[in-house]
N, C-alpha and C positions, 0 to 999 in steps of 0.2 A: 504494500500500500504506500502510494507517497502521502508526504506530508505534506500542510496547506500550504508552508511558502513556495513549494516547487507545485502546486496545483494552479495557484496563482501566475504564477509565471510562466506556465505552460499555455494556462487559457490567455493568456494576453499574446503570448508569439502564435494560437490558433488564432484569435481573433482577429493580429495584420494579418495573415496569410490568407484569411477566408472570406472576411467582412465580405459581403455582395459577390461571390461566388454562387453559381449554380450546380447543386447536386446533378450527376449526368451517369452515375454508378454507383449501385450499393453492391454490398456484400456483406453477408450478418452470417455468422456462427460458422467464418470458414477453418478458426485456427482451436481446438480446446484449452481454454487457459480459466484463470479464475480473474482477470483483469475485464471482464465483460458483463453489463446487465441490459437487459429487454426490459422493456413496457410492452405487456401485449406480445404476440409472435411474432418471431423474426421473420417468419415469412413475407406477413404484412408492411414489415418494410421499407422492400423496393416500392409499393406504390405508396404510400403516406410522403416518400421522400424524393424519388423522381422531380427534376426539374423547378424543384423549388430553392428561394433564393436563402444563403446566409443571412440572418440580420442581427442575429448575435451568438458569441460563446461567452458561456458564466459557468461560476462553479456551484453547486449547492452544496450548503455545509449543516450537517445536524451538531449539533452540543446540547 
């Protein structure tokens, strides 16, 4: 698990590289590791995400 400062600092170097980016390929549950979670099936998706734009990455933090 990382820790928040490196969580932070990740989502800000995704957020230059992605902002206003268009999703154009997914792939969900190609690799088994424990670094991954779903909402819903991953089947689901390629179409929820197709062609839709970035407009943000955040982190959510529970405490």
């Amino acid at each position: 698990m990382i820790e928040l400062p490196e969580a932070m600092v990740l989502s800000g170097q995704l957020r230059n590289a992605l902002m206003g980016k268009t999703v154009e390929k997914v792939i969900t549950n190609a690799s088994p590791h424990k670094f991954a979670w779903f909402y819903d099936d991953p089947k689901d998706y390629e179409d929820k995400l197709m062609g839709r734009k970035v407009t943000d990455v955040s982190i959510a933090v529970e405490i």
